[in-house]
KEKE-3310 file (N, C-alpha, C; in steps of 0.2 Angstrom, whole numbers, plus 5000, padded with zeros to 4 digits):
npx = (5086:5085:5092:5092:5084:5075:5062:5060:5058:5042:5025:5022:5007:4998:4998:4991:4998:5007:5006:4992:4986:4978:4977:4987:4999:5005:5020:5029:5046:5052:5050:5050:5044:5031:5034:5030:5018:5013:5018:5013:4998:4982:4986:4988:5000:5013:5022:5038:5039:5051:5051:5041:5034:5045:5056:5069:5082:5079:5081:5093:5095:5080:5084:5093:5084:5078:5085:5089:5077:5075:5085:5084:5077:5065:5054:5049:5040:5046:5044:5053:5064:5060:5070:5077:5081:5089:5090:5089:5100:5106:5098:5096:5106:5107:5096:5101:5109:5102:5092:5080:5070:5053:5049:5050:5045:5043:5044:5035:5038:5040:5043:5048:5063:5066:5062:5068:5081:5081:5078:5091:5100:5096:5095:5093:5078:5070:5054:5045:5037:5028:5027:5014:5013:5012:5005:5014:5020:5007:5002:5010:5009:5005:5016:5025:5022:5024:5038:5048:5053:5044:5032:5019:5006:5005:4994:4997:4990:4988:5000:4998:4985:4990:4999:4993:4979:4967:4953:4948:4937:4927:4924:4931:4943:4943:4947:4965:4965:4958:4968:4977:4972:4970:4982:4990:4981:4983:4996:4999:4998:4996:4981:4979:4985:4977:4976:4978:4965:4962:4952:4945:4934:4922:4912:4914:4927:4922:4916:4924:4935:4924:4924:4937:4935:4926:4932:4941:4955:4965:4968:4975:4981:4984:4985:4983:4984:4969:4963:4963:4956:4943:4948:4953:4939:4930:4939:4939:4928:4910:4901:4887:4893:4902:4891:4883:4894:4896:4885:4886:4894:4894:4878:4888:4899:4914:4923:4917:4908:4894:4892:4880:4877:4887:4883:4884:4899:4905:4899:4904:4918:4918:4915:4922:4935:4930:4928:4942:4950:4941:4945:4961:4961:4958:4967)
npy = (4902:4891:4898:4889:4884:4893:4894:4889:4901:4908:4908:4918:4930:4943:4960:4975:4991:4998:5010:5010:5000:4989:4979:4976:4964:4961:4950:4941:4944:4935:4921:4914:4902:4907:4914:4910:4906:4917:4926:4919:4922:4932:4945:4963:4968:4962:4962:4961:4959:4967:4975:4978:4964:4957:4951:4959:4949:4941:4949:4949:4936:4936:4947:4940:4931:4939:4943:4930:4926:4935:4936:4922:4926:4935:4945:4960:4969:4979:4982:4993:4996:5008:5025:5031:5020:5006:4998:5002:5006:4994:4989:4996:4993:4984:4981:4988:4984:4975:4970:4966:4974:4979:4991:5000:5000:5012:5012:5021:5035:5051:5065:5073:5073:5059:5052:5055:5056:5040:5038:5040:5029:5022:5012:5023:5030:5022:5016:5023:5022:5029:5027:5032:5032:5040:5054:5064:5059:5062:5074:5079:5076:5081:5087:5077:5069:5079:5078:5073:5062:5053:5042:5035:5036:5026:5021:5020:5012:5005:5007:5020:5022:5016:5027:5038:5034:5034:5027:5011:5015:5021:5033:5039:5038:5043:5058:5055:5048:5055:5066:5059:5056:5069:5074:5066:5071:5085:5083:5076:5064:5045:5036:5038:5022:5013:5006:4991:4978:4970:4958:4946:4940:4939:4947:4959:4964:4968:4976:4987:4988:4998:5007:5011:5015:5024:5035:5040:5034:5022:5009:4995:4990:4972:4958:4944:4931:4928:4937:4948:4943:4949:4964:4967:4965:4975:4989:4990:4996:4990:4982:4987:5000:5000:4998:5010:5020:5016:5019:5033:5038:5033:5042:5054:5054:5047:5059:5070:5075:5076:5083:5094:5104:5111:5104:5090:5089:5082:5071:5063:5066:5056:5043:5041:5038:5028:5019:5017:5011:4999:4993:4994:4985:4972:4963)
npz = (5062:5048:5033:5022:5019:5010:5002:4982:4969:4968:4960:4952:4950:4937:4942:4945:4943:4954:4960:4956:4965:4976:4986:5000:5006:5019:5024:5036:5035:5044:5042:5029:5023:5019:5009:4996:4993:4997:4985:4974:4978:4975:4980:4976:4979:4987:5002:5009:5026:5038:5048:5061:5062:5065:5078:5085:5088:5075:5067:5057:5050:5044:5036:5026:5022:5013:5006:4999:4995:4985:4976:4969:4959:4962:4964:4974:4989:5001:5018:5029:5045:5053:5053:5063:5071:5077:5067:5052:5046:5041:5035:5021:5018:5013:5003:4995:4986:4981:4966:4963:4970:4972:4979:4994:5011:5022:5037:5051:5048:5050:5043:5030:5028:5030:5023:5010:5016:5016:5003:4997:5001:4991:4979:4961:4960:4965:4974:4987:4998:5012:5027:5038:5058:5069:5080:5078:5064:5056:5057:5049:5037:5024:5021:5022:5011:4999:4998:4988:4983:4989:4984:4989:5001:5017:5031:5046:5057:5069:5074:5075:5086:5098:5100:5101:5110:5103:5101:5090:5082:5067:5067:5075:5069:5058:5054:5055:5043:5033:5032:5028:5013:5009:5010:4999:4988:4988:4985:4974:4972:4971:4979:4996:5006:5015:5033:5041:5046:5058:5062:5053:5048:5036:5033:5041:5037:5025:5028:5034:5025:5014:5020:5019:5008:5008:5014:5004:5002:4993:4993:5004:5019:5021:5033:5032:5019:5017:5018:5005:4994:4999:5001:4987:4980:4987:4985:4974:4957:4955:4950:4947:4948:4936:4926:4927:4924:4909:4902:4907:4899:4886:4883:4885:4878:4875:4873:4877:4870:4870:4880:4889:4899:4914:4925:4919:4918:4930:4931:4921:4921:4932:4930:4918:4926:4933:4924:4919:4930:4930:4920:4923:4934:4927:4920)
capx = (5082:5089:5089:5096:5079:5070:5057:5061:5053:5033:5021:5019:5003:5000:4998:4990:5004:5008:5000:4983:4986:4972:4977:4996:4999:5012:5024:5036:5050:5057:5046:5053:5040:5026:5035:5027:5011:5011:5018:5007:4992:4978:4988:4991:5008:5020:5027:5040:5040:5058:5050:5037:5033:5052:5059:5077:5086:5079:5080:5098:5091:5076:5086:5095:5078:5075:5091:5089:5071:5075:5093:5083:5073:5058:5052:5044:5042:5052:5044:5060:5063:5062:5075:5077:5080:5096:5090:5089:5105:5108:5089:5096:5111:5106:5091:5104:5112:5098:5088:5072:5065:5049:5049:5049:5039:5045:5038:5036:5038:5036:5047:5051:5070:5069:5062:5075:5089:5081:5081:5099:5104:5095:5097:5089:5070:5066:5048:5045:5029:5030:5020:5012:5011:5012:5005:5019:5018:5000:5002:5017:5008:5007:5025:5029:5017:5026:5044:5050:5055:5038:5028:5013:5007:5000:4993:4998:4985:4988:5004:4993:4979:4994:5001:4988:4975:4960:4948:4947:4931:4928:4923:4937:4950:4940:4954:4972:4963:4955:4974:4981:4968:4969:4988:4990:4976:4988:5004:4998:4999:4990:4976:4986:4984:4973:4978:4975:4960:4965:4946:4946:4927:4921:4907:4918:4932:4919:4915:4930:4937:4922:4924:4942:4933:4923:4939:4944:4959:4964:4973:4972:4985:4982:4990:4982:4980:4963:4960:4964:4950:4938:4948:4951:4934:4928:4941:4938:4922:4906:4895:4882:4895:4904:4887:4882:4898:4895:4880:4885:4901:4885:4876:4888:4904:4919:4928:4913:4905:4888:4890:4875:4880:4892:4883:4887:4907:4907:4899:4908:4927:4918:4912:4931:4939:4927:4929:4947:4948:4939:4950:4967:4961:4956:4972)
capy = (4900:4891:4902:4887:4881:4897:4891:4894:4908:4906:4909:4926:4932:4946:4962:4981:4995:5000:5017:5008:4993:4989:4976:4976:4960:4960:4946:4943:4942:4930:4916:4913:4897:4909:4921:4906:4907:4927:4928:4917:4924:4937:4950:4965:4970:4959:4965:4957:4966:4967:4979:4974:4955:4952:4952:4960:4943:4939:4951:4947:4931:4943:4952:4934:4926:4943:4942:4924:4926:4940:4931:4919:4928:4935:4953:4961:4976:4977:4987:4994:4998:5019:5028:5033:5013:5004:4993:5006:5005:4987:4986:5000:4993:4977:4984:4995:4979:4970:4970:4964:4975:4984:4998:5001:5004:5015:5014:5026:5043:5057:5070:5073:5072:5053:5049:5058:5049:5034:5037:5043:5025:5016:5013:5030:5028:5016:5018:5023:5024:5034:5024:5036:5030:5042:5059:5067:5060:5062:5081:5081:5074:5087:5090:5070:5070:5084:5075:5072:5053:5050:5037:5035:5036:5024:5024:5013:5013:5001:5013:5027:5022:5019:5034:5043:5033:5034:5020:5009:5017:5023:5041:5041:5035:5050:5061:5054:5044:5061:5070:5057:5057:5077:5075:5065:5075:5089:5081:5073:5054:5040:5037:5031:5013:5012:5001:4983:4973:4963:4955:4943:4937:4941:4953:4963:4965:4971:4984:4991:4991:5002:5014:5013:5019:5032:5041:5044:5030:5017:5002:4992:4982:4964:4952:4936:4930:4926:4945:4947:4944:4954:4968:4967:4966:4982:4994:4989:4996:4989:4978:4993:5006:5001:4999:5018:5023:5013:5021:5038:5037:5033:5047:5060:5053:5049:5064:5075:5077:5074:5089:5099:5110:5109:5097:5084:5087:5077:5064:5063:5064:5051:5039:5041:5036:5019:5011:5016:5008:4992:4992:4991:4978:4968:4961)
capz = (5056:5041:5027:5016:5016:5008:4994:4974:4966:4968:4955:4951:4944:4937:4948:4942:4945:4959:4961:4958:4969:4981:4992:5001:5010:5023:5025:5040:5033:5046:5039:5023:5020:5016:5003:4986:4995:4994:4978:4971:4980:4973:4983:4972:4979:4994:5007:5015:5033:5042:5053:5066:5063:5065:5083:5085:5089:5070:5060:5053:5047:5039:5031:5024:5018:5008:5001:4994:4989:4978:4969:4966:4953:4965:4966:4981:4991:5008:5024:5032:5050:5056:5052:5070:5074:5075:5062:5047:5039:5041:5030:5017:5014:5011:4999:4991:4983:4977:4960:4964:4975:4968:4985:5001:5015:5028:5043:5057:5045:5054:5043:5022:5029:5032:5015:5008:5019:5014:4995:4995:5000:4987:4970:4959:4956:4971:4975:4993:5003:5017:5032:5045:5060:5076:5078:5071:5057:5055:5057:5045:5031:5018:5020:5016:5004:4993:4997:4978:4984:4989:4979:4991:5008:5019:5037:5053:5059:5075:5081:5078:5090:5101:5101:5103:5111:5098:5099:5084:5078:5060:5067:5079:5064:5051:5054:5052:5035:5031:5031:5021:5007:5009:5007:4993:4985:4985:4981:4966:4972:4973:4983:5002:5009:5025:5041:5039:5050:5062:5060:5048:5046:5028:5033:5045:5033:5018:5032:5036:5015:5010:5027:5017:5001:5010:5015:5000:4999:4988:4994:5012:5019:5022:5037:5030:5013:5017:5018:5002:4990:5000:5000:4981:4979:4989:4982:4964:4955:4958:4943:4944:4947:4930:4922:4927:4919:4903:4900:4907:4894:4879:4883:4885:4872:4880:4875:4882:4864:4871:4886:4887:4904:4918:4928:4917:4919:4936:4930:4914:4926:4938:4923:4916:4930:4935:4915:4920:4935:4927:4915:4925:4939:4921:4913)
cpx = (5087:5088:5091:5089:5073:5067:5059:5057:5045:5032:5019:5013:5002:4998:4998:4995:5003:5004:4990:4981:4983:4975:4985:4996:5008:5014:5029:5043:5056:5053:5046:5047:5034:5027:5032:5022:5009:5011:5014:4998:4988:4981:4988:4998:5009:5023:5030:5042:5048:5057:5047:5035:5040:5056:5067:5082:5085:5079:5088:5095:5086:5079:5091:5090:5076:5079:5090:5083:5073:5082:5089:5078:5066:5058:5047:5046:5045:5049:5050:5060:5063:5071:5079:5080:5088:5095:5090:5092:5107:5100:5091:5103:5110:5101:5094:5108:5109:5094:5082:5068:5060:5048:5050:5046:5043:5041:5041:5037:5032:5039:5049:5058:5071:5068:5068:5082:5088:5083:5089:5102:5101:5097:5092:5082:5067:5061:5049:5038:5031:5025:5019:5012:5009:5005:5008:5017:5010:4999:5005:5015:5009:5014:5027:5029:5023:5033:5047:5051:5048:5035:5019:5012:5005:4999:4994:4995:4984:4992:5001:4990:4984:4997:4997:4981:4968:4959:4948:4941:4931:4926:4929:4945:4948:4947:4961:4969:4961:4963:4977:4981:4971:4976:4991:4988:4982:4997:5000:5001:4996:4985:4980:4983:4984:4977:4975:4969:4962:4957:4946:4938:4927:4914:4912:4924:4929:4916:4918:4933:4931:4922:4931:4940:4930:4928:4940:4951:4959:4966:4973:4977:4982:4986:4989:4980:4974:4958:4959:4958:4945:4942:4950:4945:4930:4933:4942:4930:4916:4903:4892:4887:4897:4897:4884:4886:4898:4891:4881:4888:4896:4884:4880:4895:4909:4925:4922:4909:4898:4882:4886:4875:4883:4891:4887:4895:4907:4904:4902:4916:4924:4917:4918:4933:4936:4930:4938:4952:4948:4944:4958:4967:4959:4964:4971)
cpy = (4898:4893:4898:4884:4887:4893:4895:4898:4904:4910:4917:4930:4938:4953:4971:4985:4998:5005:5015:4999:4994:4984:4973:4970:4961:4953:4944:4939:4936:4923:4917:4906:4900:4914:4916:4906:4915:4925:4925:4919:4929:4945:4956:4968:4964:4961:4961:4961:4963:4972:4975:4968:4954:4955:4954:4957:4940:4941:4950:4941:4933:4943:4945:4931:4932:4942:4936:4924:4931:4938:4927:4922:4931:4941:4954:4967:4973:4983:4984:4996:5006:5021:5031:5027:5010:4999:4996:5004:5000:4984:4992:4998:4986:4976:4986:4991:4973:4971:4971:4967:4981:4993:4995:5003:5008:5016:5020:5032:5046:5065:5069:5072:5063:5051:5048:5054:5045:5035:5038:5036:5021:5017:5019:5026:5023:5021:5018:5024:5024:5031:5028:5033:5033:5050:5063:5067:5063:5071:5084:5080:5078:5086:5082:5069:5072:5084:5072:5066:5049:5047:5038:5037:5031:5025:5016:5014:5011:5005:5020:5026:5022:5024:5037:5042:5033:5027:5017:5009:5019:5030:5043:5042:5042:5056:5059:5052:5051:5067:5066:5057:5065:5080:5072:5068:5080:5090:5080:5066:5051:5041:5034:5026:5016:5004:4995:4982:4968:4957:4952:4939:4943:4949:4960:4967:4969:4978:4989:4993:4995:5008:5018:5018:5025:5036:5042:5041:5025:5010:5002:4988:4978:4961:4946:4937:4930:4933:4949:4948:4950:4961:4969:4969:4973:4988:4993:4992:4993:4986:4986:5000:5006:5002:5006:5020:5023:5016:5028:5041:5038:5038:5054:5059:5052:5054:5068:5079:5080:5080:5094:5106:5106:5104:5093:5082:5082:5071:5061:5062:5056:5045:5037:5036:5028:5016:5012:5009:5001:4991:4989:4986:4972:4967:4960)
cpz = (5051:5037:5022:5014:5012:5002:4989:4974:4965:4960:4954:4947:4942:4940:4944:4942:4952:4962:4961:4966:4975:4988:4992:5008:5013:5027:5030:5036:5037:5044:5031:5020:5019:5012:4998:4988:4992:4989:4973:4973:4974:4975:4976:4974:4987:4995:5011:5022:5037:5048:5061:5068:5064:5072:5082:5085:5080:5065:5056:5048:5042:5035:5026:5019:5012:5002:4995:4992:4984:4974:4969:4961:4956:4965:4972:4981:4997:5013:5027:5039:5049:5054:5057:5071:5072:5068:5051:5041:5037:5031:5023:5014:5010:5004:4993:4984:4981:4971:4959:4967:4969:4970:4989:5003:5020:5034:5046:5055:5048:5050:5034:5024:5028:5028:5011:5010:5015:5006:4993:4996:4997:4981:4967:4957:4962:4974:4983:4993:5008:5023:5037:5050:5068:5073:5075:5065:5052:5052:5054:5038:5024:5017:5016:5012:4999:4995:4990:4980:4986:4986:4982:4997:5012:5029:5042:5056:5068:5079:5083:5083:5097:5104:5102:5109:5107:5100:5091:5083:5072:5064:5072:5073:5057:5051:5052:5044:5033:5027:5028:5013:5005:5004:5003:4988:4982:4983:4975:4967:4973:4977:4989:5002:5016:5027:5038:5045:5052:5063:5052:5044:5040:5030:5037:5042:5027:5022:5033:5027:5013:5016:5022:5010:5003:5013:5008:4997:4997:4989:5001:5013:5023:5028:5034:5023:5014:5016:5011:4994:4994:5001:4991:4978:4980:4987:4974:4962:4955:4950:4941:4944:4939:4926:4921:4922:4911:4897:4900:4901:4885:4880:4882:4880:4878:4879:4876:4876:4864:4876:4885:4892:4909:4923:4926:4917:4925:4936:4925:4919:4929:4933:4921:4921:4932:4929:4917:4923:4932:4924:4917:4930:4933:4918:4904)
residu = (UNK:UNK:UNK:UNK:UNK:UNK:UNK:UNK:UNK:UNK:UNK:UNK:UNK:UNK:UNK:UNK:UNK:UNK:UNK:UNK:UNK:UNK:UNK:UNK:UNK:UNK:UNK:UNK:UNK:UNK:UNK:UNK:UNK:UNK:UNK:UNK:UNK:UNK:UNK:UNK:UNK:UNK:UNK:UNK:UNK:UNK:UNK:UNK:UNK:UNK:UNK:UNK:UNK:UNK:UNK:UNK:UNK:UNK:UNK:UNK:UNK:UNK:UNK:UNK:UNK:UNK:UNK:UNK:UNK:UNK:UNK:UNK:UNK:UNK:UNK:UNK:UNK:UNK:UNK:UNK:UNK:UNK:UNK:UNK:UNK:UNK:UNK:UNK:UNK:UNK:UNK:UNK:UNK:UNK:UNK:UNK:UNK:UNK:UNK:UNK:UNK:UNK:UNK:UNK:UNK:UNK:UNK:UNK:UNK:UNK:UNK:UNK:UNK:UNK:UNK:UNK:UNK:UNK:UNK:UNK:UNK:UNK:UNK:UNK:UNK:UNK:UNK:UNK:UNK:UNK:UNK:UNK:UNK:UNK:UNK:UNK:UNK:UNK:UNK:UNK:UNK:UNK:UNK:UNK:UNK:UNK:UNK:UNK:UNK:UNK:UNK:UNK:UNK:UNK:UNK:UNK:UNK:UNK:UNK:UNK:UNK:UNK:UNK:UNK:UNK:UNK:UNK:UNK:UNK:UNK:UNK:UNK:UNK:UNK:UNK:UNK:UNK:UNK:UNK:UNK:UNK:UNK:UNK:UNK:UNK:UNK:UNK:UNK:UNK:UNK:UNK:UNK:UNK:UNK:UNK:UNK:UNK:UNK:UNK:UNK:UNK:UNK:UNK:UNK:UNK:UNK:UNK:UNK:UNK:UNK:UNK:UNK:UNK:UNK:UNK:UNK:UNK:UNK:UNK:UNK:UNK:UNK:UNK:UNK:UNK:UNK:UNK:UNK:UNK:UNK:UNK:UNK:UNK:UNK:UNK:UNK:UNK:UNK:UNK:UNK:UNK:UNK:UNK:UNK:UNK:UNK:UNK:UNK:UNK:UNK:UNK:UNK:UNK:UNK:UNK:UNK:UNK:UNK:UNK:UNK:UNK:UNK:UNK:UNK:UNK:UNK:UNK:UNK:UNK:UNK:UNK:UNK:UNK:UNK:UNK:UNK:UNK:UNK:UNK:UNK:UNK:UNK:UNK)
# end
């Protein structure tokens, strides 16, 4: 690959924070002609991947085009290989010396040790998300969860099935999504990012993003831009949902002025948190 043709800096719009980011498109990082499309996309976070979409003959290259998109003035996240993988510290040193990166992903975390490695060779405060993707991991959550380096969690959802054999069914899949909710819940981190949909028709895609909202989590990775807008749309609040709030907020004050008994606490929390919500998908 020539990395002398990587495209300038794309168009960057602008993108909620990270902890509430709904929709994570992943990018191979060995196809440099589609990092100004992403960045210009609706995405809420980019991910340039060096892991899975990049064959082992190319990931040197990869890691090249990351390089020169972010010196040119571009920000991104960076999915990194396992930490088990020969390709690890080639993707950590290379990280460890650039500016621009927003996080990481780590794939294939099965263990709070790896995190940790990995934060130790980046620069201080790099955001991590932790990607489950086996059993192990799955059954290790909590624990990575409540790794001080941990930022988020998400789920792999493809090597999971993998590894374990589950069907891609939503009742087959209720458990690992279930322990991740569970175990961010009681870390105290975001809500994780569910497995992407390899279905890309618009009804199909609005199905699986609200299955992602009945678990319990907040964000979905993406493979195509096209996917993109409908998952944005289903993990953001809803016309009538905000309306509900709006009125429920009226009735009862929003500092809980209004409270006549303890019912009204969990609609009053839940009320809060939708006009929030609105509010931060709302520049």
């Amino acid at each position: 690959m020539d990395v002398t043709n990587v495209p300038p800096p794309g168009k960057r719009r602008w993108r909620p924070p990270p902890a509430n980011a709904r929709s994570w498109l992943l990018v191979p990082a060995s196809k440099p002609e589609l990092f100004a499309e992403a960045a210009a996309s609706e995405a809420d976070a980019v991910v340039l991947d060096l892991e899975d979409a990049v064959v082992p003959a190319a990931k040197p290259a990869a890691r090249e085009a990351v390089a020169r998109w972010v010196e040119a003035g571009n920000r991104t996240w960076v999915r990194i290989n396992d930490v088990t993988s020969a390709y690890w510290d080639e993707d950590v040193r290379l990280l460890a010396s650039l500016p621009g990166i927003d996080g990481v992903v780590l794939a294939k975390t099965e263990n709070p040790a790896q995190v940790e490695a990995t934060a130790a060779q980046l620069a201080a405060g790099t955001k991590i998300i932790a990607l489950l993707e086996s059993a192990r991991g799955i059954e290790t959550a909590i624990e990575i969860a409540d790794a001080a380096s941990t930022f988020r969690l998400a789920f792999g959802s493809g090597d999971y099935r993998r590894d374990t054999g589950v069907a891609d069914l939503a009742i087959a899949m209720a458990y690992p999504r279930s322990r991740l909710t569970i175990a961010s819940r009681i870390a105290g981190l975001p809500g994780p990012i569910d497995g992407p949909s390899l279905d890309r028709a618009q009804d199909a895609l609005a199905e699986a993003a609200q299955s992602t909202v009945h678990m319990g989590m907040t964000g979905k990775l993406c493979m195509h831009v096209d996917q993109v807008a409908v998952v944005n749309q289903n993990l953001a609040p809803s016309r009538n949902e905000i309306i509900w709030a709006q009125e429920v907020l009226e009735r009862l004050g929003p500092d809980g002025s209004g409270v006549e008994d303890g019912s009204d606490m969990p609609r009053l929390a839940r009320a809060r948190k939708i006009v929030d919500l609105s509010q931060t998908f709302s520049p």
